[in-house]
C-alpha atoms as a printed R data frame, in Angstrom:
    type eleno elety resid chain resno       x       y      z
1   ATOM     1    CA   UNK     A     1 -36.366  -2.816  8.466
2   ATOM     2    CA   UNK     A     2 -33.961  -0.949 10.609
3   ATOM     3    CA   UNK     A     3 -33.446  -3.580 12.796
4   ATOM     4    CA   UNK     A     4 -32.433  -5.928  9.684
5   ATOM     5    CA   UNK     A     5 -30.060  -3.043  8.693
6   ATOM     6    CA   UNK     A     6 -28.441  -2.745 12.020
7   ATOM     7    CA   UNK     A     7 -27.921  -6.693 12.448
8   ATOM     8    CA   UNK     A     8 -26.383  -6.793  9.053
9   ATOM     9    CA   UNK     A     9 -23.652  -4.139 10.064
10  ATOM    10    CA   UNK     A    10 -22.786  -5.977 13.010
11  ATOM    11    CA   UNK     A    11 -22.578  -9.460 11.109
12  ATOM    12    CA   UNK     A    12 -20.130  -7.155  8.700
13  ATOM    13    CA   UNK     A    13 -18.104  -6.159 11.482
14  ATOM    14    CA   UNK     A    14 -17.949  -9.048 13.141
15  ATOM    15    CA   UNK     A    15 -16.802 -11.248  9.782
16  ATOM    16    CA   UNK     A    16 -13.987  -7.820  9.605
17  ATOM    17    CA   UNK     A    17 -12.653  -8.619 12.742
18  ATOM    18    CA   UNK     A    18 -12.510 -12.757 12.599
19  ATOM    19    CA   UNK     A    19 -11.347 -12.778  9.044
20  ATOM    20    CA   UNK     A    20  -8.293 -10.117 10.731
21  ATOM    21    CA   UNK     A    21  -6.816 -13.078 12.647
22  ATOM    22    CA   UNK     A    22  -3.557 -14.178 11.770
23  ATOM    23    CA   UNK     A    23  -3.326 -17.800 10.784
24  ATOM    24    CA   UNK     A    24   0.023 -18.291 11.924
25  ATOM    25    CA   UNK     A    25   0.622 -20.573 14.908
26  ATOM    26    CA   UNK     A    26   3.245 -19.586 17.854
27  ATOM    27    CA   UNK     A    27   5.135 -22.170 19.564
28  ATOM    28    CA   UNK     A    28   7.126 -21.780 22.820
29  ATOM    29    CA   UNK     A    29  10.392 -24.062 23.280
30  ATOM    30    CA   UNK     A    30  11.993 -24.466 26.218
31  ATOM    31    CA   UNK     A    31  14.574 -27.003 26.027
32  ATOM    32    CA   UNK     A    32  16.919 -26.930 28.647
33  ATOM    33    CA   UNK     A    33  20.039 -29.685 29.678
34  ATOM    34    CA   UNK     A    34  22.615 -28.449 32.359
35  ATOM    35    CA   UNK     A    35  24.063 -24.936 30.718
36  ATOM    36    CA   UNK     A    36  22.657 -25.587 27.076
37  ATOM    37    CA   UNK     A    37  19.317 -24.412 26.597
38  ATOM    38    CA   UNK     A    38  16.867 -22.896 23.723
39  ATOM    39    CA   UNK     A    39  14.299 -20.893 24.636
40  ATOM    40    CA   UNK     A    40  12.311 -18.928 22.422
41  ATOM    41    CA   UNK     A    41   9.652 -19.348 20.082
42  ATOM    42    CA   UNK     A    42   9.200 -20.490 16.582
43  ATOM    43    CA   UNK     A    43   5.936 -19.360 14.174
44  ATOM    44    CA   UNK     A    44   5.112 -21.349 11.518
45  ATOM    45    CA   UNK     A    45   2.289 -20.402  8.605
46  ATOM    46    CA   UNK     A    46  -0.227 -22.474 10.113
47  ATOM    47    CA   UNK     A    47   0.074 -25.708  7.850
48  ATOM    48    CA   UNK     A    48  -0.210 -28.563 10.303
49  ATOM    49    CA   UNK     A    49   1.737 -32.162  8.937
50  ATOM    50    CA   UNK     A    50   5.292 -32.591  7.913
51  ATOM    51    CA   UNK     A    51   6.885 -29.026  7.638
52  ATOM    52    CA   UNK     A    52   9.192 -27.673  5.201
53  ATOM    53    CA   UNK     A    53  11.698 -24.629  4.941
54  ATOM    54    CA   UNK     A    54   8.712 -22.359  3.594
55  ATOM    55    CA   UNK     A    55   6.454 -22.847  6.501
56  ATOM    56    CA   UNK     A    56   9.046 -21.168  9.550
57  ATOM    57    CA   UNK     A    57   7.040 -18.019  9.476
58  ATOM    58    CA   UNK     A    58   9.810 -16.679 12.081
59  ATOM    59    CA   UNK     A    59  11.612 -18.005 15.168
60  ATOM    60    CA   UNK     A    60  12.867 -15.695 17.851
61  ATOM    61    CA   UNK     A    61  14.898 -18.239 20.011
62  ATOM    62    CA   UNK     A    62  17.835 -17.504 22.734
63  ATOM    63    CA   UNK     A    63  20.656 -20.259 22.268
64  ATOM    64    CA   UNK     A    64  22.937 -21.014 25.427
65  ATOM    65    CA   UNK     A    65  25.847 -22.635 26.604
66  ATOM    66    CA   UNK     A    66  28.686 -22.505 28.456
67  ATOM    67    CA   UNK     A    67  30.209 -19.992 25.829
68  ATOM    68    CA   UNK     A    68  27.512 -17.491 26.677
69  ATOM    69    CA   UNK     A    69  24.346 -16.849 24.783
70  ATOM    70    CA   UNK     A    70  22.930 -15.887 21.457
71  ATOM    71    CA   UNK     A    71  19.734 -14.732 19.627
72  ATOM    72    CA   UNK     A    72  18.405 -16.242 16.409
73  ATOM    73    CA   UNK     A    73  16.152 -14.409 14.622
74  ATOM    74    CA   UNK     A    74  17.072 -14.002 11.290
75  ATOM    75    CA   UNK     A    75  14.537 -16.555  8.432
76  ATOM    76    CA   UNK     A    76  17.568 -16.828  6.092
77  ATOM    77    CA   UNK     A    77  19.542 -18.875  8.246
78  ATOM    78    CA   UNK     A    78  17.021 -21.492  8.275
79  ATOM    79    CA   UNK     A    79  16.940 -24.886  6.544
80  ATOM    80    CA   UNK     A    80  14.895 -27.482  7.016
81  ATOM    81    CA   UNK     A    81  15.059 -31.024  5.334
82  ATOM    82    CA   UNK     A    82  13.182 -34.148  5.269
83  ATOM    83    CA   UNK     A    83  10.481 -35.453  7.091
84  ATOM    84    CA   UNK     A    84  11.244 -35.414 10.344
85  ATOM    85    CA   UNK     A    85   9.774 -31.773 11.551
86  ATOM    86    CA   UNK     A    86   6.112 -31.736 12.149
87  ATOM    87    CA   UNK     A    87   3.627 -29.483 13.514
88  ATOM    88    CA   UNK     A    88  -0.370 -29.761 15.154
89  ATOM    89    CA   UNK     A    89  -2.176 -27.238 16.598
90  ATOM    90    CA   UNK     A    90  -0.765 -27.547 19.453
91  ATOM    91    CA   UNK     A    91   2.652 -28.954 19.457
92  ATOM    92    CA   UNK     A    92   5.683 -29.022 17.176
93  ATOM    93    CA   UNK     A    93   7.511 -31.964 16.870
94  ATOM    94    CA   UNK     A    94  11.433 -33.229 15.668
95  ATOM    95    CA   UNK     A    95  11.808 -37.166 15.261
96  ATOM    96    CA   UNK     A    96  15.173 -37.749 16.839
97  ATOM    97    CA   UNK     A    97  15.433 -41.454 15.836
98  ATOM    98    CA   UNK     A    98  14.158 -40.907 12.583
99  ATOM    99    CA   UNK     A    99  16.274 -43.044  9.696
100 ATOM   100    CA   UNK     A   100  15.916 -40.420  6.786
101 ATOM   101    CA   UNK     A   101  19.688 -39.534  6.525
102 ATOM   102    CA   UNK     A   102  19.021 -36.500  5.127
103 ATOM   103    CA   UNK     A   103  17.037 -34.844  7.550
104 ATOM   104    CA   UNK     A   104  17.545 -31.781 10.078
105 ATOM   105    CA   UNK     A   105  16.186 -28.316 11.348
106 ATOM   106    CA   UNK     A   106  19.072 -26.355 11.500
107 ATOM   107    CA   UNK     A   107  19.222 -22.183 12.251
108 ATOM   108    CA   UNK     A   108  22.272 -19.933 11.946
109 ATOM   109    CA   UNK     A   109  23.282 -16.742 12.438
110 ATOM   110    CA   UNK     A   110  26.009 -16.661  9.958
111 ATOM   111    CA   UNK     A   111  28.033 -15.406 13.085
112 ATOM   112    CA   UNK     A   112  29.089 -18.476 14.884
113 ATOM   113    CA   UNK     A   113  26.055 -19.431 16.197
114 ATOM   114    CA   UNK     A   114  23.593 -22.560 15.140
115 ATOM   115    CA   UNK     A   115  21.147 -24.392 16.164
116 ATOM   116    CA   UNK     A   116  20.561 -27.814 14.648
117 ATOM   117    CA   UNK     A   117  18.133 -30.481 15.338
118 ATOM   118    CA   UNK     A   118  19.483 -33.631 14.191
119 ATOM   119    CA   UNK     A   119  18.680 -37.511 14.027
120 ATOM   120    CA   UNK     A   120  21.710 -40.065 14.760
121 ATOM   121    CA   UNK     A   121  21.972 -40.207 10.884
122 ATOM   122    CA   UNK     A   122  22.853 -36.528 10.125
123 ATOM   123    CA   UNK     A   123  25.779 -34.476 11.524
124 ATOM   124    CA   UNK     A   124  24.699 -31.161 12.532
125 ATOM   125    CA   UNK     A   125  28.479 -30.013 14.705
126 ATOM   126    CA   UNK     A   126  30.629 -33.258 13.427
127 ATOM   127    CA   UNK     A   127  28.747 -35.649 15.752
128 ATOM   128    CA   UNK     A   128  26.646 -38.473 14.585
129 ATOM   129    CA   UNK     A   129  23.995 -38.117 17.391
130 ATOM   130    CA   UNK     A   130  19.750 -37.766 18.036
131 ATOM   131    CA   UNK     A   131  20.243 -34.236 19.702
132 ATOM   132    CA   UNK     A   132  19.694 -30.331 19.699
133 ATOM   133    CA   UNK     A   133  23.159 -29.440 18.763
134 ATOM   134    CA   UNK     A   134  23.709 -25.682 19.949
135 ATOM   135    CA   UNK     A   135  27.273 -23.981 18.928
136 ATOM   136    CA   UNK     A   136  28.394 -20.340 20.249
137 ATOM   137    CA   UNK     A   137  31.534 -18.752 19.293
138 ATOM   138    CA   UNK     A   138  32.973 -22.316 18.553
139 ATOM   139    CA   UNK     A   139  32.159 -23.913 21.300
140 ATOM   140    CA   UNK     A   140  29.742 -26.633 20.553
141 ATOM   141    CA   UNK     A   141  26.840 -28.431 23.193
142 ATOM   142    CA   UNK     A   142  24.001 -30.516 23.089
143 ATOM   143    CA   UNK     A   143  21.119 -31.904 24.659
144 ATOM   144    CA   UNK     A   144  20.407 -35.321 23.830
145 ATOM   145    CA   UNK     A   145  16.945 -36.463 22.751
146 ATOM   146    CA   UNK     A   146  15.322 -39.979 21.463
147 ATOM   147    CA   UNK     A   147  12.148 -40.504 19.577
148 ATOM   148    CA   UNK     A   148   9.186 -37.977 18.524
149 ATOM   149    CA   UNK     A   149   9.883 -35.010 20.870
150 ATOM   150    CA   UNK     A   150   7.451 -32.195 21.548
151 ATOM   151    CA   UNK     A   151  10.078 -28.923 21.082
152 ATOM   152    CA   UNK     A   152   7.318 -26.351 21.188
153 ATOM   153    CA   UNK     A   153   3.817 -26.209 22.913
154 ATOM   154    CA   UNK     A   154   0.961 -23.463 21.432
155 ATOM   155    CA   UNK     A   155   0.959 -20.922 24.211
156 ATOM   156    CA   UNK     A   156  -2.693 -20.675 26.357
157 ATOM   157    CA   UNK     A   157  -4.742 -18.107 24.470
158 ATOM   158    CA   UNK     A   158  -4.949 -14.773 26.772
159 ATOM   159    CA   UNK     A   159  -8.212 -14.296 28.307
160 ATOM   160    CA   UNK     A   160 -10.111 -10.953 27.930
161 ATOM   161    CA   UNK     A   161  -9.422  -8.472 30.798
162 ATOM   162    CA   UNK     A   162 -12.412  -6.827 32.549
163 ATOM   163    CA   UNK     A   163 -12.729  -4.099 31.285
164 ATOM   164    CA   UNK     A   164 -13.067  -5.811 27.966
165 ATOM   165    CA   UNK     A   165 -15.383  -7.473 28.727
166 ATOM   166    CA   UNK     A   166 -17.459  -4.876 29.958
167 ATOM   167    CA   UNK     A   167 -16.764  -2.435 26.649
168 ATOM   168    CA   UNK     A   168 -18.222  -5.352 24.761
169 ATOM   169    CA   UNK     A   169 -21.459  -5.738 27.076
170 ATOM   170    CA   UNK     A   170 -21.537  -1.840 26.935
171 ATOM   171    CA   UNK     A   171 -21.328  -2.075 23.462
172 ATOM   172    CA   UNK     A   172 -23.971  -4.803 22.544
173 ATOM   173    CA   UNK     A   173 -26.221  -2.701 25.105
174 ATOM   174    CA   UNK     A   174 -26.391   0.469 23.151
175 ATOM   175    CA   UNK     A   175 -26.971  -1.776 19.507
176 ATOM   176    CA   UNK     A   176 -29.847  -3.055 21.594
177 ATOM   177    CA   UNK     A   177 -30.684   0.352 22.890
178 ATOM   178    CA   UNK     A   178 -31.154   1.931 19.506
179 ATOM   179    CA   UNK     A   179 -32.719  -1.154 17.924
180 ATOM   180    CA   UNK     A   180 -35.841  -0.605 20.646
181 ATOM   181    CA   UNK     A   181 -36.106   3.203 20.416
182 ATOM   182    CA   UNK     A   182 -36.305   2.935 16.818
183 ATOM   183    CA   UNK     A   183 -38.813   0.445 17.501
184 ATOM   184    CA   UNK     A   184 -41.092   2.384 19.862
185 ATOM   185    CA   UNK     A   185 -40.505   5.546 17.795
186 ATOM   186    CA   UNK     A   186 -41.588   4.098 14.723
187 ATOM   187    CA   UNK     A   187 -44.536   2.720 16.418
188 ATOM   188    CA   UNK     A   188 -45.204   5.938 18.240
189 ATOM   189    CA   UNK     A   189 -45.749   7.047 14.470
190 ATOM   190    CA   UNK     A   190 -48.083   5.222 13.118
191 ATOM   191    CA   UNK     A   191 -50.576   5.515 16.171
């Protein structure tokens, strides 16, 4: 009976702690072309598809050009329209040679600085291009992209240190532990 008891808490605790995980997905750009570069990474709410404006969970992205550099981290300077930003598990995607007109990924930081991923059919900084369009203190760059581009890859999960892993087996040693004294007491008990 004890036994049932004790496997029941650790079922409870071990729904706790996988029910705890976030289900937001982290992706890690790194776009770079001569001095313009974004590099950074962008979380989205874990839907998986055609992204809008309400799935950018956060981005936290350094912007770079020949003007200098700037971080973006601030939700309400992002916009995001049409169809052409999509997401997996494992990659997030812009369709540079898309044909909606109307669509774009575009960040600010109502300070001079933007970020815009465009296809040739939208202007993001007065060019009609398929590029990440990057502008610092006026001065505007871009690198230039064609078709379904991967702009973020899901990091590798970390692995368990050592010493975790020995806590855990230290752990699941003394559940064990107790489960068989109780056993042999109880059995001490009725003899």
């Amino acid at each position: 009976m004890r036994i049932k008891s004790i496997a029941a808490a650790c079922a409870a605790l071990a729904a706790l702690f996988s029910t705890s995980a976030s289900a937001t997905i982290v992706y890690n750009v790194d776009l770079i072309s001569g001095t313009t570069s974004v590099v950074g990474q962008i979380t989205s709410d874990g839907n998986t598809g055609t992204l809008g404006q309400g799935d950018i969970a956060g981005i936290d992205l350094v912007i770079s050009n020949s003007a200098g550099s700037k971080t973006l981290t601030a939700l309400n300077g992002v916009s995001v329209q049409g169809v052409d930003l999509t997401a997996t598990s494992t990659g997030l995607f812009y369709n540079f040679s898309s044909s909606d007109n109307a669509s774009f990924f575009f960040i600010n930081n109502f300070s001079g600085s933007l970020l815009c991923f465009n296809n040739s059919a939208f202007l993001c900084n007065g060019g009609s291009h398929s590029a990440v369009d990057v502008s610092i203190a006026s001065t505007s760059s871009f690198i230039l992209e064609s078709g379904n581009v991967e702009i973020g890859v899901v990091g590798v999960a970390a692995v368990p240190e050592p010493s975790t892993w020995a806590m855990m087996l230290l752990g699941f040693a003394g559940v064990g532990f107790m489960a068989y004294r109780r056993k042999s007491k109880s059995a001490l008990m009725v003899a």
